[in-house]
MARNUZA-275546 format. One record per residue (C-alpha): residue number from 1; residue in three letters; chain; x, y, z. Coordinates in steps of 0.02 Angstrom, whole numbers. Layout:
# MARNUZA-275546
k|r|c|east|north|up
NUM|ALA|A|X|Y|Z
...
***
This chain:
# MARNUZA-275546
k|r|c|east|north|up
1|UNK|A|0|0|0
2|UNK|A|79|182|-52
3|UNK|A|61|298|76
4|UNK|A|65|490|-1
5|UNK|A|70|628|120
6|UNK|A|45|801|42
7|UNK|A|135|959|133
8|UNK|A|192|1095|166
9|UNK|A|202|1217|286
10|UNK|A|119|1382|200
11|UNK|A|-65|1404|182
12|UNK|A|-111|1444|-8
13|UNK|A|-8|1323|-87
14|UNK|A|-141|1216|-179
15|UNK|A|-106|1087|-51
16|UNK|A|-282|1006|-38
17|UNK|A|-341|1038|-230
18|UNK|A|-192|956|-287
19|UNK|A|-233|798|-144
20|UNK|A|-414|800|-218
21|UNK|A|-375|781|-399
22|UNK|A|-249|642|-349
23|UNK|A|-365|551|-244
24|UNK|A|-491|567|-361
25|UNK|A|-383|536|-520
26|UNK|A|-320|390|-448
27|UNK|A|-467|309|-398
28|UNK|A|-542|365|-587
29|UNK|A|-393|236|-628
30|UNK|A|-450|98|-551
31|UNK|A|-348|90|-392
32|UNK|A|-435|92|-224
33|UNK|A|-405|238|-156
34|UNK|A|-408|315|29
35|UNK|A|-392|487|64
36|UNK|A|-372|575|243
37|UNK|A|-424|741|289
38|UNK|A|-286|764|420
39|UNK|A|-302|952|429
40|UNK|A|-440|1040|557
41|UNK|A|-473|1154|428
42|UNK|A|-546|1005|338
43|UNK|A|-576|1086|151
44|UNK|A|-548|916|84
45|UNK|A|-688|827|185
46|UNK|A|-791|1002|130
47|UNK|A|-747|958|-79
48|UNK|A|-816|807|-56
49|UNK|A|-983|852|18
50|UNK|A|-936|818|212
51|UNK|A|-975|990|301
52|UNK|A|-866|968|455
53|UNK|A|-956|1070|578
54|UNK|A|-1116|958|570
55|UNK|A|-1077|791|463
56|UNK|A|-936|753|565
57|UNK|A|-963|733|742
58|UNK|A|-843|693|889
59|UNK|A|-746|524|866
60|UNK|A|-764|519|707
61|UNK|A|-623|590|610
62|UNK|A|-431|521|611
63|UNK|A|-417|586|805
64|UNK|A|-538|430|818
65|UNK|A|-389|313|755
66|UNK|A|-237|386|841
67|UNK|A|-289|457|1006
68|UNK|A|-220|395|1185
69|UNK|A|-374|340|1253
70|UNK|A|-488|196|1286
71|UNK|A|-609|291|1172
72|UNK|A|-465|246|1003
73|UNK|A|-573|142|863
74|UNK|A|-510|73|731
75|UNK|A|-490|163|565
76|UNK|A|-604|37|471
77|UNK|A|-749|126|578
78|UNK|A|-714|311|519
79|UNK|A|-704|261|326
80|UNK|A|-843|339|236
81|UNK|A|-910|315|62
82|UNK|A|-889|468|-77
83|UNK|A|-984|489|-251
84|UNK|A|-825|410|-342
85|UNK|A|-830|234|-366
86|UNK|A|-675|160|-282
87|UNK|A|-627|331|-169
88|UNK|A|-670|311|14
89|UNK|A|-624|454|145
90|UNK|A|-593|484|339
91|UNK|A|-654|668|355
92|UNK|A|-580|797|459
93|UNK|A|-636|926|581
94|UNK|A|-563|1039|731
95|UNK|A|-575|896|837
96|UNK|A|-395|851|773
97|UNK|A|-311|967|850
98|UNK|A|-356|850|1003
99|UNK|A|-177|782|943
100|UNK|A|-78|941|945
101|UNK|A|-137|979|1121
102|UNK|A|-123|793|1211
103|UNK|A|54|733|1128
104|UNK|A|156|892|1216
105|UNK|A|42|837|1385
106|UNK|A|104|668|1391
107|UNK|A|258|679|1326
108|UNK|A|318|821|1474
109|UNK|A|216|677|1610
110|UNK|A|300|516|1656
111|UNK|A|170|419|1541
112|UNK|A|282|387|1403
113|UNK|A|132|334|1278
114|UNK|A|160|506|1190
115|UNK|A|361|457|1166
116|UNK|A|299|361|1002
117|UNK|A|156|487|940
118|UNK|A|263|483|758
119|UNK|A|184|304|740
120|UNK|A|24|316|774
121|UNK|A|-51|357|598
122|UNK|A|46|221|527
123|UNK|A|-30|92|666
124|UNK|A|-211|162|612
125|UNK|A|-171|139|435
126|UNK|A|-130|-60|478
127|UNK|A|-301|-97|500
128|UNK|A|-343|-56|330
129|UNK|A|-200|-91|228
130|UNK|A|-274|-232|150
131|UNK|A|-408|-125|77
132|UNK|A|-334|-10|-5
133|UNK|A|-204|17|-146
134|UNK|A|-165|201|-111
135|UNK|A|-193|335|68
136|UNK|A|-159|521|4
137|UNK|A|-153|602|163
138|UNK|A|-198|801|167
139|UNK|A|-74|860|303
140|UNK|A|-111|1052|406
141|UNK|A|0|1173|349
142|UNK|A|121|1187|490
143|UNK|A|250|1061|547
144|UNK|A|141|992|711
145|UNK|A|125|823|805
146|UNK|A|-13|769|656
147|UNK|A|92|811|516
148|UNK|A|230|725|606
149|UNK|A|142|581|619
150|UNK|A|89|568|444
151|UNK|A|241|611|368
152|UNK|A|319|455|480
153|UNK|A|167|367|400
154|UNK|A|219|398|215
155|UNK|A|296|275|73
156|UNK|A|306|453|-28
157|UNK|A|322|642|-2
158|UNK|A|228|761|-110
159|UNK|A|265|958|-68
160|UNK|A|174|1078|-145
161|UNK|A|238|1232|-187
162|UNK|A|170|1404|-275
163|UNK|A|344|1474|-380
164|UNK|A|353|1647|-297
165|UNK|A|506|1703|-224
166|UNK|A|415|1717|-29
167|UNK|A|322|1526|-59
168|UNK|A|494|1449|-111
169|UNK|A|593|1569|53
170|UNK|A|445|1487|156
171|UNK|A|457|1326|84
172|UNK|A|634|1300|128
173|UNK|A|601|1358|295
174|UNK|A|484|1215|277
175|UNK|A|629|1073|224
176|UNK|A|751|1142|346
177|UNK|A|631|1131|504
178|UNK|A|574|948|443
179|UNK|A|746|885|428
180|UNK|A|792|925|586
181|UNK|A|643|861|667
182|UNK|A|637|716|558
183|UNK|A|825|694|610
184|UNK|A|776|682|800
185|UNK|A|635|545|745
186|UNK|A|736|440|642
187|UNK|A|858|440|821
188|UNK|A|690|408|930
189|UNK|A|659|237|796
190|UNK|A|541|325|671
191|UNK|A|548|260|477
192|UNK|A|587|385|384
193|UNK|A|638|322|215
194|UNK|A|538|350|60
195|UNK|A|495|298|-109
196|UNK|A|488|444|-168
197|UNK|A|481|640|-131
198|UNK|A|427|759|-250
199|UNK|A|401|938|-264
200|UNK|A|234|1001|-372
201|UNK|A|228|1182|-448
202|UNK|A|33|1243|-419
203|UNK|A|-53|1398|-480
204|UNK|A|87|1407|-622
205|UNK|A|55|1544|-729
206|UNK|A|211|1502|-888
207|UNK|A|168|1680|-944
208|UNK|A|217|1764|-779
209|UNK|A|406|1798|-794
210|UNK|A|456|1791|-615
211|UNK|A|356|1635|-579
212|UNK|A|465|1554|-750
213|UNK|A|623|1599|-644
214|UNK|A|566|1517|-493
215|UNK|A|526|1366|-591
216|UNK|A|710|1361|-661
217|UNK|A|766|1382|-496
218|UNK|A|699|1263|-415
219|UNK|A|718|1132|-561
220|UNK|A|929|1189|-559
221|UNK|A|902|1148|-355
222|UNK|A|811|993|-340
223|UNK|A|834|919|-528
224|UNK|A|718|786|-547
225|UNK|A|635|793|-388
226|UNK|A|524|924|-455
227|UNK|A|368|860|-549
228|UNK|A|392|890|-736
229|UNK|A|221|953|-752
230|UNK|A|146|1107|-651
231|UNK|A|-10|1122|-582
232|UNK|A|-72|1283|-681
233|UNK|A|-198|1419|-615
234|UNK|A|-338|1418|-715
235|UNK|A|-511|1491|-678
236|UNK|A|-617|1312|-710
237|UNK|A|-501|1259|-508
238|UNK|A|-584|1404|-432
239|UNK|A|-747|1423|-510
240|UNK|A|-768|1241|-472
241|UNK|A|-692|1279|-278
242|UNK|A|-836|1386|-264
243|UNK|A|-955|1247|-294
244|UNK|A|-856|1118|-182
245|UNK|A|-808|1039|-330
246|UNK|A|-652|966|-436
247|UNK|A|-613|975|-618
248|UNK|A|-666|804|-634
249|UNK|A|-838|847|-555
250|UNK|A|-892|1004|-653
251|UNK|A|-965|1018|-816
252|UNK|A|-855|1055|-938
253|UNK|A|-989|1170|-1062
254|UNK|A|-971|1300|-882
255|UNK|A|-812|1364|-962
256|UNK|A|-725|1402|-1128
257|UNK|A|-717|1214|-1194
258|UNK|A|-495|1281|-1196
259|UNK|A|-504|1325|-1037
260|UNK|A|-563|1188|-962
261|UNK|A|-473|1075|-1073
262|UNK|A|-301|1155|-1022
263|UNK|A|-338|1126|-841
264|UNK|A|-371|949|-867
265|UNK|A|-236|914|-941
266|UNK|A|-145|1008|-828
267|UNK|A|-211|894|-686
268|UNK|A|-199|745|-779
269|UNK|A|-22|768|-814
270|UNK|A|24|802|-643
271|UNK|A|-75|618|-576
272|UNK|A|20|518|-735
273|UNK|A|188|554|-653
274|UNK|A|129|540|-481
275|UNK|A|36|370|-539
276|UNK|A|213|313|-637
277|UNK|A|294|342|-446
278|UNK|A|176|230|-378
279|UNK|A|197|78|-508
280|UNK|A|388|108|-500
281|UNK|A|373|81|-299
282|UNK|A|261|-83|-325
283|UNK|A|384|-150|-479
284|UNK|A|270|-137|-614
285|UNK|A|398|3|-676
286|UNK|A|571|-34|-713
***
């Protein structure tokens, strides 16, 4: 099973569109797919027609799986159903933020059970690994106990990044905070090897000059790490944002048929590499 845990740690950055169309892209390609709304924000649950404030209700989002309580339940119980054949979900609310506040509690008391918080996604996810082909996890954007946790949880890394001079300055804020933390983990027994880690350009607008020379920048810093294909800006994303909907959701004759197009392929693009990742990681790939 491919774990994919999208972050970063700047708000803006087309982190949860970009988890959307891949959760929904894959699962359009047959695989099953799981996706995790692992940020108390929870726009993800929200796209696909979970309003967290009164469709979620206590217990029942990942906090469910990975809290330090008698009250933990398995993961199999918080799965819920979406309108895309094959694309399942564990929605998100506040409520997770449960997690940020009771790790630092326990790990400053003598009950040691918050000494190993970095593995408890990845124990939740055992109880339905058999069920799934692929878990893209939507992380918060900040670099908390959750995020931790997930990013501990991953078989691959996607960051997503907008290619403006203060995104990429915040982004490698980003890297250098992680690696240190994920330094201190890898000491404390936490797996931290990967697949895979790659870094996706969103909002990419090739006619805007200084977004071109991020682009290069990044591509002469991180080579082939960074996707080959952008996520561009278009106006069909956020017209169909509006509606709580993806590209693959809205109608296509609600936009110039180029438009629309453009962004779709823009999309698709961006899942086909992700998707080759994934079949290199399983072998099917040479």
């Amino acid at each position: 099973m491919q774990v994919i845990s999208v972050v970063n740690f700047k708000g803006g950055s087309g982190k949860t569109t970009s988890a959307a169309h891949l959760a929904q892209g894959l699962a359009l390609d047959g695989l099953r797919v799981l996706a995790i709304d692992l940020d108390p924000q929870a726009s993800l649950s929200a796209l696909h027609g979970f309003q967290p404030e009164f469709d979620v209700h206590a217990n029942e989002t990942l906090y469910g799986a990975i809290r330090y309580d008698a009250e933990r339940r398995p993961l199999s119980e918080l799965v819920r159903k979406t309108n895309f054949p094959g694309l399942d979900i564990v929605p998100g609310n506040i409520e997770l933020m449960e997690f940020e506040y009771e790790t630092p509690r326990l790990l400053a008391s003598s009950d040691q059970a918050g000494a190993i918080f970095f593995s408890r996604v990845d124990e939740a996810l055992q109880d339905i690994e058999d069920s799934y082909d692929v878990v893209v996890i939507d992380c918060p954007p900040q670099l908390g106990y959750l995020t931790m946790s997930a990013v501990c949880a991953a078989t691959g890394l996607l960051v997503t990044v907008h290619p403006q001079m203060l995104d990429v300055m915040s982004m490698c804020q980003f890297l250098l905070m992680m690696g240190d933390v994920m330094t201190h983990l890898r000491d404390a027994g936490a797996n931290v090897s990967y697949d895979w880690v790659r870094y996706l350009l969103t909002r990419y607008e090739p006619s805007d000059g200084p977004q071109t020379q991020m682009s290069g920048f990044m591509r002469t810093v991180f080579g082939e790490h960074v996707l080959t294909n952008p996520m561009l800006k278009s106006t069909a994303v956020s017209d169909a944002a509006i509606t709580k909907q993806t590209l693959f959701e809205i109608e296509r004759k609600q936009f110039t048929g180029s438009t629309y197009d453009r962004a779709l392929e823009s999309v698709n693009a961006v899942n086909g590499e992700i998707r080759e990742l994934i079949f290199r990681a399983w072998g099917r790939i040479n």
